[in-house]
GUPADO-529622 format. One record per residue: x, y, z of N, C-alpha, C in turn; chain. Coordinates in steps of 0.2 Angstrom, whole numbers, plus 5000, padded with zeros to 4 digits. Each point is the difference from the previous one (the first is absolute). Example, Ala and Ser with C-alpha at 12.3 -4.5 7.8 and 13.67 -1.06 7.14 Angstrom:
REM residues 2
- n_u:n_v:n_w:ca_u:ca_v:ca_w:c_u:c_v:c_w:unit
- 5066:4972:5039:4996:5006:5000:5004:5006:5000:A
- 4998:5005:4996:5004:5006:5001:4996:5005:5003:A
***
This chain:
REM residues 370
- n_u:n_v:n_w:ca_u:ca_v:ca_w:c_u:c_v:c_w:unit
- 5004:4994:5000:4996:5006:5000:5004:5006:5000:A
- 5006:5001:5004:5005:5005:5000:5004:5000:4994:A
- 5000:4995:4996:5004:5002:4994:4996:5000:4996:A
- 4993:5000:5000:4996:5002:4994:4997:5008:5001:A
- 5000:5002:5006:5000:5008:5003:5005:5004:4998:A
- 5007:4997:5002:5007:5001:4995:5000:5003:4991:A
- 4998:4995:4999:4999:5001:4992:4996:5004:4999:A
- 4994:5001:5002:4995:5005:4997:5002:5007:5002:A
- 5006:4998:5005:5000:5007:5001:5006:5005:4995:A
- 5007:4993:5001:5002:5002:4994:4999:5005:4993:A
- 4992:4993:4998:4998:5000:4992:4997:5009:5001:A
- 4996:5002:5005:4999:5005:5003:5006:5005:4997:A
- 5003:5000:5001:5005:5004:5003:5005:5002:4992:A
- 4999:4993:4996:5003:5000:4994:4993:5005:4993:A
- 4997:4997:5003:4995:5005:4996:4999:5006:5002:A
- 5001:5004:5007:5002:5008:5003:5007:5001:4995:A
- 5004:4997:4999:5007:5004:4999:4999:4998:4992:A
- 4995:4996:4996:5001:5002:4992:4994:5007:4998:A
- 4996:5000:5005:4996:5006:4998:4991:4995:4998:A
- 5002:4995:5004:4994:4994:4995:4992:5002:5005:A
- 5004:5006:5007:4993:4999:5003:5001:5010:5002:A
- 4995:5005:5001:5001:5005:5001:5002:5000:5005:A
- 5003:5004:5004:5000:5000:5007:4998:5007:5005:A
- 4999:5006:4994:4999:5007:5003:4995:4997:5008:A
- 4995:4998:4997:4995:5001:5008:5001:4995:5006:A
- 5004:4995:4997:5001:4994:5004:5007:5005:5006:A
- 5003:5003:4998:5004:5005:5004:4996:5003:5002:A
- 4996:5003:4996:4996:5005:5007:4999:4996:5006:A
- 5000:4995:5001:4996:4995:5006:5005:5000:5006:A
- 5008:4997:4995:5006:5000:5005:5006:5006:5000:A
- 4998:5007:4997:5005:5003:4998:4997:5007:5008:A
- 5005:5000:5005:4997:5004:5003:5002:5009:4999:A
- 5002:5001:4995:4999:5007:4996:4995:5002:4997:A
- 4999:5006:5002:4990:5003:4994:5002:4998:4995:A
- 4994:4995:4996:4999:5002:4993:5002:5008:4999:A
- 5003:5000:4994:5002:5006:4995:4994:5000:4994:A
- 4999:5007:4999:4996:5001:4996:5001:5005:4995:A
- 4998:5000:4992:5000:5004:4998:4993:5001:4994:A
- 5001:5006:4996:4993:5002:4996:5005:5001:4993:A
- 4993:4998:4998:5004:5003:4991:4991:5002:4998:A
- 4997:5005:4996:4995:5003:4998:5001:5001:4991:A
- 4994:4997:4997:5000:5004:4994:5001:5005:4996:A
- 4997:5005:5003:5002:5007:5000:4995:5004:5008:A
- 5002:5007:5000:4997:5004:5004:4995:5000:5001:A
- 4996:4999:5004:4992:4998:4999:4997:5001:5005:A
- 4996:5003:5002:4996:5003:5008:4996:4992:5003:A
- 4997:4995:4996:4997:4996:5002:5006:4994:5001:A
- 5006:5001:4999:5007:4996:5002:5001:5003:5008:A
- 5001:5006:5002:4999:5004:5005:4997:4998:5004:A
- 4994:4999:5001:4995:5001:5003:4998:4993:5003:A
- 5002:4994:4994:5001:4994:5001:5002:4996:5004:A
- 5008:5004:5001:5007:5000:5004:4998:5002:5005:A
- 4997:5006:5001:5000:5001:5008:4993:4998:5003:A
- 4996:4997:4997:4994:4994:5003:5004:4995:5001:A
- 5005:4997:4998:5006:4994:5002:5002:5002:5006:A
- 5003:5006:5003:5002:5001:5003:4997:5001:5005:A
- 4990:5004:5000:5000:5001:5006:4996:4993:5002:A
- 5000:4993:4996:4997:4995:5000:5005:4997:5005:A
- 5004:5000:5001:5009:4997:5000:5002:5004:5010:A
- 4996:5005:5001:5000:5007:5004:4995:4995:5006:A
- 4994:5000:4995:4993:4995:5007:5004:4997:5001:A
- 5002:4994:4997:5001:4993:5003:5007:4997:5001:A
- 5003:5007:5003:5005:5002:5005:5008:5000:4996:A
- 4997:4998:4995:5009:4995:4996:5004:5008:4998:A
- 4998:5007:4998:5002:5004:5002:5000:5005:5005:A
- 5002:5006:5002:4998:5006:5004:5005:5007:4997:A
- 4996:5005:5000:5003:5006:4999:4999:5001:4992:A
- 4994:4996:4997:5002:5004:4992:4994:5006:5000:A
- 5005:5008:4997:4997:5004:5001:4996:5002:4995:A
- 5002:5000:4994:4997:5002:4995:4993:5000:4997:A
- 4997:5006:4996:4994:5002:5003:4996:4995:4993:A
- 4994:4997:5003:4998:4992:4997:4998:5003:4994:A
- 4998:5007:4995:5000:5004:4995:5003:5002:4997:A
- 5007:4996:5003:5005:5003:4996:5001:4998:4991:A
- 5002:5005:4996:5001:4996:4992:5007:4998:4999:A
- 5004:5002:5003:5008:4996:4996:5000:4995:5007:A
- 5002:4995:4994:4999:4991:5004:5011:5002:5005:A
- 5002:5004:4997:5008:5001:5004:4999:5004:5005:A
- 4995:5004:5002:4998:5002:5006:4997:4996:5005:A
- 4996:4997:4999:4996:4992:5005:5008:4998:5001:A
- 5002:4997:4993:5008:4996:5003:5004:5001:5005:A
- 5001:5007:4999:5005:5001:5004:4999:5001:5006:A
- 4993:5001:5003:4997:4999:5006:4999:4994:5004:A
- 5000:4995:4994:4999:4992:5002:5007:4997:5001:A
- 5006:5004:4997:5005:4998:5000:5004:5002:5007:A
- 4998:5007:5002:4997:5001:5007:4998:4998:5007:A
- 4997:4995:4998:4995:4997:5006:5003:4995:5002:A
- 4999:4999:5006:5003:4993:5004:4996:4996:4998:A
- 5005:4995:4996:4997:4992:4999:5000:4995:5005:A
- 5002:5000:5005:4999:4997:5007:5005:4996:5000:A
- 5005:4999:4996:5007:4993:4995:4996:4996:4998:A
- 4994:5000:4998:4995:4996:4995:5003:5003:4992:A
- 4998:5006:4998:4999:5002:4995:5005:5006:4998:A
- 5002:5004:4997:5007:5006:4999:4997:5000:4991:A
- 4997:5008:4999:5000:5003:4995:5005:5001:4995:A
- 5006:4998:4994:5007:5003:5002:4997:5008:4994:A
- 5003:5007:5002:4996:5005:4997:5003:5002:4994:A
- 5007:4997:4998:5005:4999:4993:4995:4998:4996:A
- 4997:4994:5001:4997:4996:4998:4994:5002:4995:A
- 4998:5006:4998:4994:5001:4998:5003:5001:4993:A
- 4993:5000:4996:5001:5001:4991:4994:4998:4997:A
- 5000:5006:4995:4994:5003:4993:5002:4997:4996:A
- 4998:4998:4997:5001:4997:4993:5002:5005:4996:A
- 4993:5002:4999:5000:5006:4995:5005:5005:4999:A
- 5004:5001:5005:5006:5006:5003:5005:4998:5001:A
- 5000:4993:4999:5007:4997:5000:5005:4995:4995:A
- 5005:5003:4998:5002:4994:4994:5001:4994:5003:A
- 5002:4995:4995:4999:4995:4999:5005:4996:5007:A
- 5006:5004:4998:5006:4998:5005:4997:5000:5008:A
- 4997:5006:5001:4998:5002:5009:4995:4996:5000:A
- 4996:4998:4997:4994:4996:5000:5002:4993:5003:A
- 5004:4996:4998:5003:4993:5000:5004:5000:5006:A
- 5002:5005:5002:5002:5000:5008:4996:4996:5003:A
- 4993:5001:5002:4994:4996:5002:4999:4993:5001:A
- 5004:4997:4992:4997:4994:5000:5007:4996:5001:A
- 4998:4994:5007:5008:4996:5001:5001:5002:5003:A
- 4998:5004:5005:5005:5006:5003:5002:4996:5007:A
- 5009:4999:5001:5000:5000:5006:4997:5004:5009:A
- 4999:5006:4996:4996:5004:5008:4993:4999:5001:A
- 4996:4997:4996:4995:4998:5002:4997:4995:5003:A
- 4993:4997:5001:4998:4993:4999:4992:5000:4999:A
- 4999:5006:4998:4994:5000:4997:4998:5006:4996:A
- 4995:5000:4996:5001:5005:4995:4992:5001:4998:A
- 4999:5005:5004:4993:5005:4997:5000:5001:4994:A
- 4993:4997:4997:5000:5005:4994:4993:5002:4998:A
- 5001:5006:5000:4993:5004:4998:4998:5000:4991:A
- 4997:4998:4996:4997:5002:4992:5000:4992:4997:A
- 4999:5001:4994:5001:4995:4997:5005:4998:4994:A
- 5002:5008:4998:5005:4998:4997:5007:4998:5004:A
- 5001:5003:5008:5006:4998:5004:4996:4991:5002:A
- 4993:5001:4999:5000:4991:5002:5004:4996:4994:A
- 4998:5001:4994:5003:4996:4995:5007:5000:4999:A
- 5005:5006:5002:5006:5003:5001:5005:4994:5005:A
- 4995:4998:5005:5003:4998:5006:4998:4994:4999:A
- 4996:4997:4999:4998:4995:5000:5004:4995:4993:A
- 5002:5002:4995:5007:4997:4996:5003:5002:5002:A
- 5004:5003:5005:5007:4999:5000:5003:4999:5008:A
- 4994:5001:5007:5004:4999:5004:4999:4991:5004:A
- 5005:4996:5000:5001:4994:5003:5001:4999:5004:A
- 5005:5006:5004:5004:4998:5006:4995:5003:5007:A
- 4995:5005:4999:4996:5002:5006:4993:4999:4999:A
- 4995:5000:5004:4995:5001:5001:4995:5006:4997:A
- 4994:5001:4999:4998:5004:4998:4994:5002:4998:A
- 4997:5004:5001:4992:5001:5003:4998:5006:4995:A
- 4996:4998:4995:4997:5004:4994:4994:5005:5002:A
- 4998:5004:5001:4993:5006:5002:4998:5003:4994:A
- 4995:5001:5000:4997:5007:4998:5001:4997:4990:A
- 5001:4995:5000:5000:4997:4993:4994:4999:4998:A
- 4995:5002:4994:4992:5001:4999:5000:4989:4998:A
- 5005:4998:4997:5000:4994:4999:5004:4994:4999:A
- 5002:5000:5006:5006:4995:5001:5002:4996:4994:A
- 4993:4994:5002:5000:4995:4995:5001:4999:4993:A
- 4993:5006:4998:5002:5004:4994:5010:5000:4999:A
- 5001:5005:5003:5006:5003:4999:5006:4992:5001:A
- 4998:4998:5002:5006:4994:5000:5003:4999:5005:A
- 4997:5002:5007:5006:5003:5005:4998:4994:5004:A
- 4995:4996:5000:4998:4995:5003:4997:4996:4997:A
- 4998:4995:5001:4997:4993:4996:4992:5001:5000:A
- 4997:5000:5007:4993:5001:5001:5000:5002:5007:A
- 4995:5001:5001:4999:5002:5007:5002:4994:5008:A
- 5004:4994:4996:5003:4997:5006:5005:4999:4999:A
- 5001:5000:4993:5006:4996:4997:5004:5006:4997:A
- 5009:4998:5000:5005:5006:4999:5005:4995:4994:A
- 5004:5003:4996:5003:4999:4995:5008:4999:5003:A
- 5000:5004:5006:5004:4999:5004:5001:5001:5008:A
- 5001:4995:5004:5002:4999:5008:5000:5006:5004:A
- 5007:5006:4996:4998:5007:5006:4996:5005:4998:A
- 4994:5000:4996:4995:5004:4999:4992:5001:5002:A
- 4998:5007:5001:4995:4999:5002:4996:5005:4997:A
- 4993:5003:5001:4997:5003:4996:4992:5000:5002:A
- 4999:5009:5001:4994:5000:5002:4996:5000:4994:A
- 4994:4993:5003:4994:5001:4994:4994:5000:5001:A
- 4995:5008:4996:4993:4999:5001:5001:4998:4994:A
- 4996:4995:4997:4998:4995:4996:4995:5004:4995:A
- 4995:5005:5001:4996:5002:4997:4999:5007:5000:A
- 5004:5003:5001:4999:5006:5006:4995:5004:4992:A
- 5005:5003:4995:4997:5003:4994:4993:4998:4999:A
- 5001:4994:4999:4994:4997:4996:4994:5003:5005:A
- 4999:4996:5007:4998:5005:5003:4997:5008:5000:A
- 5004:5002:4999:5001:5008:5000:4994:5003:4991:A
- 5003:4996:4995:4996:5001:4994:4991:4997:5001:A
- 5001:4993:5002:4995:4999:5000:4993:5004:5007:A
- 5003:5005:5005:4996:5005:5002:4998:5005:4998:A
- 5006:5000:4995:4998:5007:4995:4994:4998:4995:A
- 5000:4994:4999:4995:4998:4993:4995:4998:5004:A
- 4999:4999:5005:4993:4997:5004:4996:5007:5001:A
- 5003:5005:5003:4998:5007:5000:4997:5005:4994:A
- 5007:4999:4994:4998:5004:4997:4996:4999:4994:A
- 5003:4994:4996:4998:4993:4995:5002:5004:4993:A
- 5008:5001:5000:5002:5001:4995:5001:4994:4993:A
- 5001:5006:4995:5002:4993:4994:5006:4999:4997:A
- 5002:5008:4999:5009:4999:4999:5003:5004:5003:A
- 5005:4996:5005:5005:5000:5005:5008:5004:4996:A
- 5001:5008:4998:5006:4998:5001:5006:5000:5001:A
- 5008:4998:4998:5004:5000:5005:5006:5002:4999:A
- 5003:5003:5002:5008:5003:4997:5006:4995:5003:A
- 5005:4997:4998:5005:4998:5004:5006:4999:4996:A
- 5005:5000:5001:5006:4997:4998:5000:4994:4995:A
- 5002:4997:4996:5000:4993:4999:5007:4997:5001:A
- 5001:5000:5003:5003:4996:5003:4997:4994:5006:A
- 5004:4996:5002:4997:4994:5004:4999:5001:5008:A
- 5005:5004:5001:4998:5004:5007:4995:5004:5001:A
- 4999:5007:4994:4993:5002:5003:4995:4996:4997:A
- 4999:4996:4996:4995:4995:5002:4997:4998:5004:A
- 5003:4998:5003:4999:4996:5009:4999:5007:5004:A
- 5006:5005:5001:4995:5003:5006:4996:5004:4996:A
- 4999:5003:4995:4993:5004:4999:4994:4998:5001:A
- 5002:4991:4999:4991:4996:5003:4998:4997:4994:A
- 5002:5000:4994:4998:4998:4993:4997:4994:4999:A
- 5004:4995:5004:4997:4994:4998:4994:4999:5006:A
- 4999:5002:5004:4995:5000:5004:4994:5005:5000:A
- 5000:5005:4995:4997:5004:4996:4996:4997:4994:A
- 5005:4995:4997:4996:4994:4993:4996:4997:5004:A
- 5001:4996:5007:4994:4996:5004:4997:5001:5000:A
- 4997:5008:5001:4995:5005:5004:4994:5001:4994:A
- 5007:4999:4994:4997:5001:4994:4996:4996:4996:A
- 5002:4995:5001:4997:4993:4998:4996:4997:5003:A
- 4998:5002:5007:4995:4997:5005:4995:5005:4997:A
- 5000:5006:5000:4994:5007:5000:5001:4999:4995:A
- 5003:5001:4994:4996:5002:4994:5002:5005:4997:A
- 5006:5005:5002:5002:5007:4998:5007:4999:4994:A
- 5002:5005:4997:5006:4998:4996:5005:5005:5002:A
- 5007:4998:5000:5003:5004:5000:5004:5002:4996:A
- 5001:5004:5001:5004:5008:4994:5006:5001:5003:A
- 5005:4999:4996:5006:4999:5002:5007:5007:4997:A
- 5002:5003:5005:5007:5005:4995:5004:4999:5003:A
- 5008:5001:4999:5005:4998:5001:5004:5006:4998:A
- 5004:5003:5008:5002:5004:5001:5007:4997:5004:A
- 5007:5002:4996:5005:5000:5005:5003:5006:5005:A
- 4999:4996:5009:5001:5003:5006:5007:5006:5001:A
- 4999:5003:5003:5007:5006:4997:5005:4996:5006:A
- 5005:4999:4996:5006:4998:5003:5005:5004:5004:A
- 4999:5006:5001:5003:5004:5003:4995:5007:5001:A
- 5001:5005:5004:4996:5007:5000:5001:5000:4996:A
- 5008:5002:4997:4998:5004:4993:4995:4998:4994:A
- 4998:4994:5001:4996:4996:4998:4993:5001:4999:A
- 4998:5006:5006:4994:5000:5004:4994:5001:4995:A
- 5002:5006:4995:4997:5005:4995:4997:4996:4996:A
- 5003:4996:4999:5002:4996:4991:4991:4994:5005:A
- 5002:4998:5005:4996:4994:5000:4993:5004:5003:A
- 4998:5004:5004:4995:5006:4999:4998:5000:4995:A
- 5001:5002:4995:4998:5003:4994:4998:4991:4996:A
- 5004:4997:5000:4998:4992:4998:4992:4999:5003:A
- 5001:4998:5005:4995:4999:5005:4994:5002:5000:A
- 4998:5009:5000:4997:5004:4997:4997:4997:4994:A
- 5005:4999:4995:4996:5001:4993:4998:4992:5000:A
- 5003:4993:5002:4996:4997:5001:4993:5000:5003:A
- 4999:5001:5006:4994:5000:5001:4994:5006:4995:A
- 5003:5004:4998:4996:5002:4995:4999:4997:4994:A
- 5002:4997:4998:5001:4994:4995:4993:4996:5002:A
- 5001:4997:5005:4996:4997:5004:4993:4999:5000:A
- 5000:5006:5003:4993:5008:5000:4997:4998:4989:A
- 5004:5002:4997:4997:4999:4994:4999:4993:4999:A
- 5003:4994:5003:4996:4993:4997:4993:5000:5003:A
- 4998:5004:5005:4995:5000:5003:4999:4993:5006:A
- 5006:5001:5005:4999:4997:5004:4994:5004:5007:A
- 4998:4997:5003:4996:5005:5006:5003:4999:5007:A
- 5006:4996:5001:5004:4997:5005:5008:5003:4999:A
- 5002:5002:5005:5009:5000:4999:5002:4996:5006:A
- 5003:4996:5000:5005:4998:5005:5007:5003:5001:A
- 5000:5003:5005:5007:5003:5000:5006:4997:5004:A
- 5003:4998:4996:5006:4994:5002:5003:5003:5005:A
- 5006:4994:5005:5005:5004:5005:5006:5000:4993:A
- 5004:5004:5000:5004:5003:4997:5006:5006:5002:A
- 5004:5003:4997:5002:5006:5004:4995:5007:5000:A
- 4995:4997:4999:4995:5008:5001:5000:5002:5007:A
- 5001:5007:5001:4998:5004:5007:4994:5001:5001:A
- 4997:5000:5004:4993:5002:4999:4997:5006:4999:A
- 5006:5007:5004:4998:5005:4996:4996:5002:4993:A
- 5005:4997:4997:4999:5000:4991:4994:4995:5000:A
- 4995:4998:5003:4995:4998:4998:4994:5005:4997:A
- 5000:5006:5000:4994:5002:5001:5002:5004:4991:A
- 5007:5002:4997:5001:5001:4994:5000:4995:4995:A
- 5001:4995:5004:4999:4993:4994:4993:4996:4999:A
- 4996:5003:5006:4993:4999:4997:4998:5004:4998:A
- 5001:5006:4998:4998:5006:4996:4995:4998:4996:A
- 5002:4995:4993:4997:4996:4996:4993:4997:5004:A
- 5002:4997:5004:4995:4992:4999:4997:5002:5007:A
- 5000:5007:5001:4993:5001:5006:4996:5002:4997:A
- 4998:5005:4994:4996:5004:4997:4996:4992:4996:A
- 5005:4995:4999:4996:4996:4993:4996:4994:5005:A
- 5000:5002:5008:4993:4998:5004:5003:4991:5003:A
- 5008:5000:5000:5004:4993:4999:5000:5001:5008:A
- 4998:4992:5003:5000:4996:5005:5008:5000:4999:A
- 5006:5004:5008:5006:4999:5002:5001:4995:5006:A
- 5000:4995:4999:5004:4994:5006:5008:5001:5001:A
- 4999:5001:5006:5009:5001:5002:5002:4993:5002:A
- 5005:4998:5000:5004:4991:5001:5002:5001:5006:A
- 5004:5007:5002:5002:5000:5007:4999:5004:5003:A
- 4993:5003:4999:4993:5002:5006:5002:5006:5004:A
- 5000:5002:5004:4995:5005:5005:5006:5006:4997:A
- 5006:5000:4999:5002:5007:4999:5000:5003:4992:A
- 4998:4994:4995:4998:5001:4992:4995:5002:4999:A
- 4995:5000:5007:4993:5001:5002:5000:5006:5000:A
- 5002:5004:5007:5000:5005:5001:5004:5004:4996:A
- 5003:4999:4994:5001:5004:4995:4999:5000:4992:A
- 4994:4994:5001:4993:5003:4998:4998:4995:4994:A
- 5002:4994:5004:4997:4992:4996:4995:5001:5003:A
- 4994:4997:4996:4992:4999:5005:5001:4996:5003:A
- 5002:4995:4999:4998:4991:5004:5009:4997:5001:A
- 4997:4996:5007:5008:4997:5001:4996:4994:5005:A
- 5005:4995:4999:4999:4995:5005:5005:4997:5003:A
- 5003:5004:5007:5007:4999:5001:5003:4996:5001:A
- 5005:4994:5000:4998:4994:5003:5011:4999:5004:A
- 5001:5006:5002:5005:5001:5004:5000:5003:5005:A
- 5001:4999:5007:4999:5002:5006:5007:4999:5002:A
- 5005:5005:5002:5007:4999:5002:5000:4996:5006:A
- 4996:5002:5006:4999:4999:5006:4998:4992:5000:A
- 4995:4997:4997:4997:4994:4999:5005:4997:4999:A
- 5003:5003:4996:5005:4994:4995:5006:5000:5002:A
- 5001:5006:5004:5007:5000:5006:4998:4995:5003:A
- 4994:5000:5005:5000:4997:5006:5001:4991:4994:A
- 4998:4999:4995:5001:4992:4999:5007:4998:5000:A
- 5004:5005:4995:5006:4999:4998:5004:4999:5007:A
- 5000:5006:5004:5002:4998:5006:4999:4993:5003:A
- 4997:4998:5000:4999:4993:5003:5002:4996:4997:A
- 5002:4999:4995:5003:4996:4993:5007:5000:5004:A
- 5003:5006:5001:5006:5002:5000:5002:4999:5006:A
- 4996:4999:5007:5001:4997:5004:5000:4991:5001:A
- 4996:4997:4996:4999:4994:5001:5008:4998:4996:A
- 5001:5004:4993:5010:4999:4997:5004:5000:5006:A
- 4998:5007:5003:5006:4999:5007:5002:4994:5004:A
- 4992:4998:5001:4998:4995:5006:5003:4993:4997:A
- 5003:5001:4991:5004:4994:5000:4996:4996:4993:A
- 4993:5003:4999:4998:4997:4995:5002:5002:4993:A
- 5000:4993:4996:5005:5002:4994:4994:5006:4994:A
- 5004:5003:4996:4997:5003:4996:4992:4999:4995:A
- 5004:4993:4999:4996:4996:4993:4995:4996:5006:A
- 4999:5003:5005:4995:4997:5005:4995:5006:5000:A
- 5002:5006:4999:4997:5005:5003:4992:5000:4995:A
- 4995:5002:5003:4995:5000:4997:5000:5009:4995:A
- 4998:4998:4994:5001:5005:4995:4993:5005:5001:A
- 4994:4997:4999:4993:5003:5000:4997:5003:5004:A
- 4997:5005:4999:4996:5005:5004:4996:5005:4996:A
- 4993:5001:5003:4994:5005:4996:4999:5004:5006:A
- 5004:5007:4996:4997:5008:5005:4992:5000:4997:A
- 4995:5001:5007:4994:5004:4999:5000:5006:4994:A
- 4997:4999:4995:4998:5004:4998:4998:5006:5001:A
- 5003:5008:4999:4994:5005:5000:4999:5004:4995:A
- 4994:5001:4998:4997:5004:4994:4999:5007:5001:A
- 5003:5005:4994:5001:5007:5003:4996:5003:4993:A
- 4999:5006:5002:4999:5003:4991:5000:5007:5000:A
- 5001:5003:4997:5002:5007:4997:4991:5004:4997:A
- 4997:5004:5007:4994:5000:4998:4999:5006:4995:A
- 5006:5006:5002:4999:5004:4993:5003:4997:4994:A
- 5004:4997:4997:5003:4997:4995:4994:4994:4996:A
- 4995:4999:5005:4996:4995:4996:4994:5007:4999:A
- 4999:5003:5005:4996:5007:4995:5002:5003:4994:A
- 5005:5001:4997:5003:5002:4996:5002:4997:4995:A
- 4998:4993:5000:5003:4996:4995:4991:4996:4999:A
- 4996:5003:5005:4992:4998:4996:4999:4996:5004:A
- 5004:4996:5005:4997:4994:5003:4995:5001:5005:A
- 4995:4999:5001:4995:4998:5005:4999:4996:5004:A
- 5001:4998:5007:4997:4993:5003:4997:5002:5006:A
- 4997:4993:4998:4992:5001:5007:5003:5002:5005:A
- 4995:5001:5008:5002:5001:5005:5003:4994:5005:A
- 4995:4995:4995:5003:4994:5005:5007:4995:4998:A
- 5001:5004:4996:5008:4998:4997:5007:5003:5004:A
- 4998:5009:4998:5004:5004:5006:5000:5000:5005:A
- 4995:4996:5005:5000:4998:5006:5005:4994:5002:A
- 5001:4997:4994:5004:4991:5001:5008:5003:5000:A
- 5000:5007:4997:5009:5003:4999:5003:4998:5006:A
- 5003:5000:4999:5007:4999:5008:5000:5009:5003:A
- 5002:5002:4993:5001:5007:5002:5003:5004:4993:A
- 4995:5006:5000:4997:5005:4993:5006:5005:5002:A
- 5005:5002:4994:5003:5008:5000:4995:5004:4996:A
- 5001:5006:5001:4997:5008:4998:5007:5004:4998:A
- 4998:5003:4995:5004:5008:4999:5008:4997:5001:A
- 5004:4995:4996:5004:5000:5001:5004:5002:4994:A
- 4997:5002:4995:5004:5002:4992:5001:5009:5003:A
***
């Protein structure tokens, strides 16, 4: 019996040092050091932000940090950071504050810092293009994908239990869009939906496209489709505005009576110039990522992001890692309650009408925000 406990531990042992079995979380169990952490983000993005420091104050309740100070509103995800890098991990956990990076703002060389990295042992990542970035190339750490519209889609995991590889993880609402389109069409009962987005295979997946064709297939509406390239840089900004703009005007002439306003690099600001068009031609605005697309002056939104909700799950994800459980364990799945919001001057404006006992069902109506 002792020389068969021998052996297996051996064979054990020989498959640790070829690489044949991961080891990042199996360490966490006997390594008495904080896990090390770091972040990589798609680009700059308030709903990365925002995400990050629900992580944190998730992480905050349920003791695993103390002291992170920054304010839960905050829009640059390297402000939360550097507060969380801040905070006493308790020698559970250590932020490292180097450790941060934009895609979009960083070349290729600083990017790749990230991936491999001896200072790390776990690696946040906010978007879905840093999911698809990180998920072919890093081996050596562990790694926890957010705020991606579609994992599965995107390649970054297998399905909602299953992984393409051992140190990966990845938060999944499974329907969340579809959802989102099909409240719009229960309400308002359009017939063509439609959509502006990059063609590329990334903004497919987060603008909600293929979960947009469900919505489409199941109801009976069609979709109207342009394609617009994302500005790669500010100086960029002008050229994709003006893009963007004249799409949706494009749009307005096929005669759709629905716009879906995809997540992209739009500010919201600029929302109330680029429906210039397509509020006068009486077109149904659905915003994809709800209440602040709303309040600058989408009619209808059905938000299906809560930082705090989904702080407090992630956190507990991230605690059970600590507590020793391996990655490719962790449960991927989770549905934020939905809230429905809507922009009650912009549907005046744009001709729409609805009963009383529809606006009674809002979550919660904006006013006077253009």
């Amino acid at each position: 019996m002792l020389k068969m406990k021998r052996n297996a531990l051996l064979i054990a042992a020989a498959l640790i040092l070829t690489g044949a079995i991961h080891t990042a979380s199996a360490s966490v169990r006997g390594n008495p050091n904080p896990v090390r952490v770091g972040y990589i983000e798609s680009e700059s993005f308030r709903p990365f932000a925002r995400g990050l420091a629900g992580i944190a104050l998730g992480l905050e309740e349920r003791g695993i940090i103390s002291g992170f100070a920054a304010d839960p509103q905050e829009e640059a995800a390297d402000a939360v950071w550097k507060s969380m890098a801040a905070s006493d991990g308790g020698g559970r956990i250590r932020f490292a504050e180097d450790m941060f990076f934009t895609m979009k703002t960083m070349g290729e060389e600083e990017i790749a810092r990230c991936i491999n990295s001896d200072e790390i042992d776990l690696l946040i990542v906010m978007g879905t293009v840093a999911g698809v970035y990180v998920s072919e190339r890093e081996t050596k750490n562990d790694f926890m994908v957010f705020a991606a519209a579609n994992p599965i889609l995107s390649g970054i995991v297998k399905s909602e239990t299953e992984r393409f590889s051992i140190n990966s993880y990845a938060y999944i609402d499974p329907s969340r869009y579809r959802r989102q389109v099909d409240v719009a069409y229960n309400i308002f009962g359009f017939s063509r939906l439609g959509v502006v987005y990059e063609n590329t295979p990334e903004a497919y997946a987060y603008s909600g496209i293929e979960q947009v064709e469900l919505s489409a297939g199941s109801n009976g509406f069609a979709v109207v489709r342009r394609h617009v390239d994302e500005a790669r840089d500010d100086a960029d900004m002008d050229r994709y505005y003006r893009d963007l703009k004249a799409a949706y005007t494009h749009l307005a002439g096929e005669g759709i009576d629905a716009l879906y306003i995809t997540t992209a690099t739009t500010e919201d600001h600029m929302l109330p110039w680029l429906l210039e068009d397509i509020v006068p031609a009486g077109i149904l605005t659905i915003a994809q990522l709800g209440e602040e697309q709303i309040r600058h002056g989408a009619v209808f939104g059905v938000t299906l992001d809560d930082p705090d909700d989904q702080g407090r799950f992630i956190a507990h994800v991230m605690e059970q890692y600590l507590d020793g459980t391996a990655i490719s364990q962790l449960r991927q799945v989770y549905e934020i309650v939905p809230k429905i919001y809507m922009n009650y001057d912009a549907a005046i404006r744009s001709g729409i009408r609805l009963p009383f006992k529809t606006l009674i069902s809002m979550d919660e109506i904006f006013r006077d925000e253009w």
